[in-house]
C-alpha positions in Angstrom: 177.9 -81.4 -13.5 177.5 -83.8 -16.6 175.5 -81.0 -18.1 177.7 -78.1 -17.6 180.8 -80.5 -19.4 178.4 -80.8 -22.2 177.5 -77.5 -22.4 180.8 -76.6 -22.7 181.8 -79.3 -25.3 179.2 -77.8 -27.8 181.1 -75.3 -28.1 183.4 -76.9 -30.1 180.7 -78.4 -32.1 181.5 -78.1 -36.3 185.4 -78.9 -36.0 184.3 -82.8 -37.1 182.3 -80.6 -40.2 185.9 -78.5 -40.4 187.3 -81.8 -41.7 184.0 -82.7 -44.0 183.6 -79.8 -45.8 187.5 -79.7 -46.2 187.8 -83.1 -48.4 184.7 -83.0 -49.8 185.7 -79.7 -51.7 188.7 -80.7 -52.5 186.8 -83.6 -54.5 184.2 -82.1 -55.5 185.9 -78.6 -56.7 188.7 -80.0 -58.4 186.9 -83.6 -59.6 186.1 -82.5 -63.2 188.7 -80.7 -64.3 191.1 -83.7 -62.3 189.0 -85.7 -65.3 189.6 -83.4 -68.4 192.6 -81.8 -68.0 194.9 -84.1 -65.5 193.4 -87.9 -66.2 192.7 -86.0 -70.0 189.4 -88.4 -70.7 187.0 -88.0 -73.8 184.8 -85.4 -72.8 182.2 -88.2 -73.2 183.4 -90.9 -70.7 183.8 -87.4 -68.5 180.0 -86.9 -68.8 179.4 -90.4 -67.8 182.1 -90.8 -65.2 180.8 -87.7 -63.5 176.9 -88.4 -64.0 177.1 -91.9 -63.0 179.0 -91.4 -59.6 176.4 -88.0 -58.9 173.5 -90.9 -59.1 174.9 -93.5 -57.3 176.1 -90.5 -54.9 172.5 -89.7 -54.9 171.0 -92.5 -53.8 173.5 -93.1 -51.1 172.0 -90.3 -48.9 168.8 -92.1 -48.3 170.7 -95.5 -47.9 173.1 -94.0 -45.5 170.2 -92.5 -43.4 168.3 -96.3 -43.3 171.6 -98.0 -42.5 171.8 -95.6 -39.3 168.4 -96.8 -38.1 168.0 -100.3 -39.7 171.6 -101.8 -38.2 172.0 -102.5 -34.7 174.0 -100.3 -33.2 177.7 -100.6 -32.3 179.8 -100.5 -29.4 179.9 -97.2 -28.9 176.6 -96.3 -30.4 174.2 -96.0 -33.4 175.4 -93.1 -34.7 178.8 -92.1 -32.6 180.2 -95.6 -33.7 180.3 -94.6 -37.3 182.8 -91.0 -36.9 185.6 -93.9 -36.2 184.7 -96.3 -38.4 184.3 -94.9 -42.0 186.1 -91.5 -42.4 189.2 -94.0 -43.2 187.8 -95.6 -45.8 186.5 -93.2 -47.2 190.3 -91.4 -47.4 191.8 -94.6 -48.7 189.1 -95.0 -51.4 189.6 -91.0 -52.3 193.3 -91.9 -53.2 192.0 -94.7 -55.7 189.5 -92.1 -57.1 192.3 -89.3 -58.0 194.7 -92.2 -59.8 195.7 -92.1 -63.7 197.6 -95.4 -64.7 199.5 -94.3 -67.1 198.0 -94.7 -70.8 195.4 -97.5 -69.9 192.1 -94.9 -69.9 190.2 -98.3 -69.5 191.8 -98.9 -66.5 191.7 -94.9 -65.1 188.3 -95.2 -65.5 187.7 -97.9 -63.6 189.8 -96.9 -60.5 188.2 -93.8 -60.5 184.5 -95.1 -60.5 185.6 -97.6 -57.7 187.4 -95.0 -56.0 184.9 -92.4 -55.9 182.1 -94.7 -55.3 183.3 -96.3 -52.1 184.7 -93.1 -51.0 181.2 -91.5 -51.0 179.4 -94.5 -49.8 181.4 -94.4 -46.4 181.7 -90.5 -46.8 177.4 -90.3 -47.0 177.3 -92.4 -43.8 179.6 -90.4 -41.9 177.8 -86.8 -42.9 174.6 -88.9 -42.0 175.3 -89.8 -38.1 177.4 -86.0 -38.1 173.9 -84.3 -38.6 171.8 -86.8 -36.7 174.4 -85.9 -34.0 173.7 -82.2 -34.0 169.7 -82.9 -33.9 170.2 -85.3 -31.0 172.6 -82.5 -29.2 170.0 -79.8 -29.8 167.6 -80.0 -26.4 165.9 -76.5 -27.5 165.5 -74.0 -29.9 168.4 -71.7 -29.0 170.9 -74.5 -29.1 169.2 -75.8 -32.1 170.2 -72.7 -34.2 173.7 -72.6 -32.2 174.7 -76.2 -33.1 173.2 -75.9 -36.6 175.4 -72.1 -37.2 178.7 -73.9 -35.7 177.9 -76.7 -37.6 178.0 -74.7 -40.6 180.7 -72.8 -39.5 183.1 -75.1 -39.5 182.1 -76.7 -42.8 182.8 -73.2 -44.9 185.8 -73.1 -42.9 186.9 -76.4 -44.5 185.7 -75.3 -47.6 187.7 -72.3 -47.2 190.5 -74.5 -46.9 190.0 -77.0 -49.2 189.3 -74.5 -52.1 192.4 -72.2 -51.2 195.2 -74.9 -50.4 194.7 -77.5 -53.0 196.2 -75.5 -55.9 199.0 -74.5 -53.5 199.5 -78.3 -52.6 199.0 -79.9 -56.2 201.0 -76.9 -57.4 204.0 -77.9 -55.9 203.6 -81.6 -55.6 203.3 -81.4 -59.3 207.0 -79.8 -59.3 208.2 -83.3 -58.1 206.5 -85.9 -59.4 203.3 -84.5 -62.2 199.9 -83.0 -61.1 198.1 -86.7 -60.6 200.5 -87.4 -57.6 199.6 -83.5 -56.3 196.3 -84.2 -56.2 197.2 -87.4 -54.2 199.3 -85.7 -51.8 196.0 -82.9 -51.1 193.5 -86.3 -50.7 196.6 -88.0 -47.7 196.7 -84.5 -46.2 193.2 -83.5 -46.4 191.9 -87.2 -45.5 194.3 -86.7 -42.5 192.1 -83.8 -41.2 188.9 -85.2 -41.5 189.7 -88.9 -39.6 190.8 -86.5 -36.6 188.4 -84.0 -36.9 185.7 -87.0 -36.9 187.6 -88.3 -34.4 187.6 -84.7 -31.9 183.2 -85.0 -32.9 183.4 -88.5 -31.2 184.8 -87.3 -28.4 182.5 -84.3 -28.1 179.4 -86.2 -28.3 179.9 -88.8 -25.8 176.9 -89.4 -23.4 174.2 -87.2 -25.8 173.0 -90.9 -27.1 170.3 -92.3 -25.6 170.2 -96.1 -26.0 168.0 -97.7 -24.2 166.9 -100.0 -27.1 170.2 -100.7 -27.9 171.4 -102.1 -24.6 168.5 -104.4 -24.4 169.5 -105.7 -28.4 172.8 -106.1 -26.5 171.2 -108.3 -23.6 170.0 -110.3 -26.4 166.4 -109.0 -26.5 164.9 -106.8 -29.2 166.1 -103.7 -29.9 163.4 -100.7 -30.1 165.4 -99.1 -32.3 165.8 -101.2 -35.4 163.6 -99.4 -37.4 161.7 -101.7 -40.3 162.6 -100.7 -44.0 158.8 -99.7 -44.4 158.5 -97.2 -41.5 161.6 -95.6 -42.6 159.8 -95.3 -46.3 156.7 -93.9 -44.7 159.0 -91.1 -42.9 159.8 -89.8 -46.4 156.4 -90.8 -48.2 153.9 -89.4 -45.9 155.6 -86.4 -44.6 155.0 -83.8 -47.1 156.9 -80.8 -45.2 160.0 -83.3 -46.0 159.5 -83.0 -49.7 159.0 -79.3 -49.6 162.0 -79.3 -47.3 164.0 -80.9 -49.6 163.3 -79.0 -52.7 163.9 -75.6 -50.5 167.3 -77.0 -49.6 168.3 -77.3 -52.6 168.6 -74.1 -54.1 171.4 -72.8 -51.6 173.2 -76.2 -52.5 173.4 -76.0 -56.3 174.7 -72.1 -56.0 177.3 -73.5 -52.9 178.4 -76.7 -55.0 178.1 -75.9 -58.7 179.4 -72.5 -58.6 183.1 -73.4 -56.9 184.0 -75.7 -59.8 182.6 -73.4 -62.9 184.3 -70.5 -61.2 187.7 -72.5 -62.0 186.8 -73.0 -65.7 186.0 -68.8 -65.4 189.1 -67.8 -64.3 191.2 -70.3 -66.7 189.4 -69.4 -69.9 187.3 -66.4 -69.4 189.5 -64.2 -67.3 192.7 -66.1 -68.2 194.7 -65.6 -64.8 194.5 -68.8 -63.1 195.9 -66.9 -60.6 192.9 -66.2 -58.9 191.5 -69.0 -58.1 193.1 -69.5 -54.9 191.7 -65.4 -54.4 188.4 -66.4 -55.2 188.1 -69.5 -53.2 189.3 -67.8 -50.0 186.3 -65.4 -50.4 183.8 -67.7 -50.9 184.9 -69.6 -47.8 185.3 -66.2 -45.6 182.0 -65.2 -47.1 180.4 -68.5 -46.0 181.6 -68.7 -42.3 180.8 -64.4 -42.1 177.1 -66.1 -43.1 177.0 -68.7 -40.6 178.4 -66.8 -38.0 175.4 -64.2 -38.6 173.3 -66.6 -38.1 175.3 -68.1 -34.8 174.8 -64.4 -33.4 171.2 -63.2 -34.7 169.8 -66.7 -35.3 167.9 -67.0 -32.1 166.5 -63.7 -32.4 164.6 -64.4 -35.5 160.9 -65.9 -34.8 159.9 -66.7 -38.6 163.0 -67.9 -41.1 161.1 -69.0 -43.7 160.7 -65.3 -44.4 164.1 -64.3 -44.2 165.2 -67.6 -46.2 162.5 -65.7 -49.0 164.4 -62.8 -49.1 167.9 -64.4 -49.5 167.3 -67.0 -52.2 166.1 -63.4 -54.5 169.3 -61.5 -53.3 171.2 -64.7 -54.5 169.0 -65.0 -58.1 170.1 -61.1 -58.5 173.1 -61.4 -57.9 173.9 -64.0 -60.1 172.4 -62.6 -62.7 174.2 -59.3 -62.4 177.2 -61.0 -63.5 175.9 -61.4 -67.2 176.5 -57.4 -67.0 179.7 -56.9 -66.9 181.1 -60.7 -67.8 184.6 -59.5 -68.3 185.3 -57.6 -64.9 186.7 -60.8 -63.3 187.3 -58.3 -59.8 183.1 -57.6 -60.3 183.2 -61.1 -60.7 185.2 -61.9 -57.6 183.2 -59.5 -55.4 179.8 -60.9 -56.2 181.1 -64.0 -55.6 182.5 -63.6 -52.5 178.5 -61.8 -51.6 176.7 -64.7 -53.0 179.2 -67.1 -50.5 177.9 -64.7 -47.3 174.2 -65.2 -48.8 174.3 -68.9 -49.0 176.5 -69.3 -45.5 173.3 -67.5 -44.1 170.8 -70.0 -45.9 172.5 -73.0 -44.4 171.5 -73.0 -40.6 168.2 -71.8 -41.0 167.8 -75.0 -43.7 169.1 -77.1 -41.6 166.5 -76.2 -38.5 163.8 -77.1 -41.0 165.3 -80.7 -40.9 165.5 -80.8 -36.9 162.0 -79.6 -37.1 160.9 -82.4 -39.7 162.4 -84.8 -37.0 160.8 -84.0 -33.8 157.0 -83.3 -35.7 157.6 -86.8 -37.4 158.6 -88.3 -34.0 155.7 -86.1 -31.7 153.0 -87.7 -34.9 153.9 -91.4 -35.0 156.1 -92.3 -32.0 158.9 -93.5 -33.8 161.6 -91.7 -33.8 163.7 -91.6 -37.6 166.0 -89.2 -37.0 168.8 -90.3 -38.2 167.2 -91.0 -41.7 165.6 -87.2 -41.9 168.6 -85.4 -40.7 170.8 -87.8 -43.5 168.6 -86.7 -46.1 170.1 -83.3 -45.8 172.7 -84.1 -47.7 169.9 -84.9 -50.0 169.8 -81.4 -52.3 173.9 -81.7 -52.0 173.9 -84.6 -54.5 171.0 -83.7 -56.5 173.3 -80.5 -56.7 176.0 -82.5 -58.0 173.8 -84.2 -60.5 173.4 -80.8 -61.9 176.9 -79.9 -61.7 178.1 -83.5 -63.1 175.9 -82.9 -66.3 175.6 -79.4 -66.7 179.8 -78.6 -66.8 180.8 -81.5 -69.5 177.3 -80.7 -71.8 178.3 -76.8 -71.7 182.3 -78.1 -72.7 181.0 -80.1 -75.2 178.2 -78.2 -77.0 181.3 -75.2 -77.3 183.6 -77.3 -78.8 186.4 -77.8 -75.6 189.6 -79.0 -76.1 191.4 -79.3 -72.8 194.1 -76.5 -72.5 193.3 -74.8 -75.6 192.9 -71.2 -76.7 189.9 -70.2 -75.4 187.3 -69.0 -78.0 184.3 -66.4 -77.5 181.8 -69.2 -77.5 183.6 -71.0 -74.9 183.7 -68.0 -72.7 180.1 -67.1 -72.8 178.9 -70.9 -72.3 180.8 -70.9 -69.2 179.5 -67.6 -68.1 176.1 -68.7 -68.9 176.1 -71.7 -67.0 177.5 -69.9 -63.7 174.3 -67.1 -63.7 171.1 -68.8 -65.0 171.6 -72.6 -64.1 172.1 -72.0 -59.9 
């Protein structure tokens, strides 16, 4: 009986990632041009602001993956404890990270740095027990590739949200009270569907932890699950598949994350109708749950993915680089886009079973089982993606001459379509 009723919660498996991808867009999207044309910093300080917290961001992902298997676990589990306690803080810390104090830039900056650096620290351990979560659901292949799809699923779908509302929402916010507090209100109403969300995942995944290590550490003897610092560096060190994994990973995540926020910059000084950005972003995010649901339905009938992972990564290069042809057709533009989104959505799942498989091959070889550090280091390519987004967008701005809100000139136009179809 207890397996039917989790059968039957899986399949609402991805509404937690609904929530996650839905905030994390909405920073991520809207985080550099919050900086240069709302907080209106240097485009220097921008460059370091924004390359400073994609580092730290960075380096959280393996952090956040040891502290799942390192700490003792919690009352209501190593990684199920975590969906209640950090999505709040990570919200509250959000707010601090869109703030502008009036003329005091010394004092914007620092709110923002400690803003967006606590917000990702609790944001990173969250994502990190969210995937170990779907690993530990998955008790076979076909439910592998059904948890990964719905996974994935509901993380476009909060992409798809978070990119279409949050002009709507700072837009008229902005009416009332200026475009900082709009961008406040979309972090409270955003933040608001993630702690639930997280919250409906907690609920889900009751019982799928198995914590026999745990309830001994609780006993008071030693738990088998407190992993030492060096075993968890020889899960990354020694397994080489990882490394490859990782690097694969990434591709799909610098076109998914660094394309969103150039696309705004396109359509504001290369297009110059703002007006479709909310367009654009609600075809990305269709075209990403259209891929993921492809995979939900055809996924299990595919034997080798690797191959078809191949063929997607070139049908994302050409695409891309089909823009540079007609760079002033901002509907081209919108279509290829919206291609691209259904491309990548497709890459996701299949990326993500390379992780699950990393996990049980590491655990099958040495007996220990890490998975909550290899699935967290999914997220991985996502910030290394951001690294690349963090430096690339102010060095284009500022090799080009930007000046925030300014006439857009022809070298302007063609850095920014550069950057959007050779970089990704």
């Amino acid at each position: 009986m207890d397996k039917i009723k989790q059968s039957q919660k899986q399949y609402f498996w991805g509404v937690g990632n609904l929530g996650e991808g839905f905030i994390s867009m909405v920073t991520n999207t809207y985080f550099s041009i919050f900086l240069t044309d709302v907080a209106e910093l240097p485009l220097e300080i921008v460059a370091f602001v924004s390359l400073f917290s994609s580092i730290f961001d960075f380096f959280m992902v393996p952090l956040s993956g040891a502290i799942l298997v390192s700490l003792r676990p919690m009352k209501w589990g190593r990684l199920r404890s975590w969906l209640l306690v950090c999505p709040p803080l990570a919200v509250i810390f959000f707010l601090l990270c869109f703030t502008v104090f009036g003329d005091s830039q010394s004092m914007t900056v620092l709110c923002i740095l400690v803003g967006y650096l606590g917000a990702k620290a609790a944001w990173n351990i969250t994502y990190a027990a969210n995937v170990s979560l779907t690993a530990v659901m998955a008790t076979d292949v076909k439910t592998k590739s059904k948890l990964a799809s719905q996974r994935m699923i509901g993380s476009n779908a909060g992409r798809l949200l978070g990119n279409y509302l949050t002009p709507t929402i700072v837009a008229t916010a902005a009416v009332y009270a200026g475009e900082s507090y709009g961008y406040r209100v979309a972090i409270v109403l955003t933040g608001i569907v993630y702690v639930l969300t997280s919250i409906a995942h907690f609920y889900i995944c009751a019982g799928c932890e198995d914590r026999p290590g745990s309830r001994e550490g609780q006993e008071g003897g030693q738990s088998k699950e407190r992993m030492p610092a060096g075993e968890v560096i020889r899960a990354l060190v020694n397994n080489v598949q990882l490394l490859i994994t990782l690097v694969i990973d990434l591709t799909s995540n610098v076109a998914s994350l660094v394309l969103p926020s150039l696309a705004v910059y396109y359509y504001k000084y290369c297009a110059c109708d703002s007006t479709l950005i909310p367009t654009h972003m609600l075809i990305i995010g269709l075209g990403g749950i259209i891929g993921a649901f492809l995979v939900r339905v055809f996924g299990v009938r595919i034997g080798r993915p690797r191959k078809i992972l191949l063929g997607l990564y070139l049908l994302v290069a050409a695409s891309l680089f089909s823009i540079r042809l007609f760079p002033d057709q901002p509907i081209y533009f919108l279509c290829i886009s919206g291609v691209i989104a259904v491309l990548t959505g497709m890459t996701s799942p299949f990326e993500l079973n390379l992780y699950m498989d990393n996990a049980a091959y590491y655990r099958k070889k040495s007996g220990q089982d890490v998975t909550g550090f290899i699935m967290g280091l999914s997220n991985m390519p996502v910030k290394f993606a951001s690294i690349i987004k963090s430096t690339l967008i102010p060095f284009t701005l500022m090799a080009v001459g930007y000046v925030a809100n300014a006439e857009p000139t022809p070298e302007m136009q063609k850095a920014i379509i550069n950057a959007y179809t050779l970089i990704p």
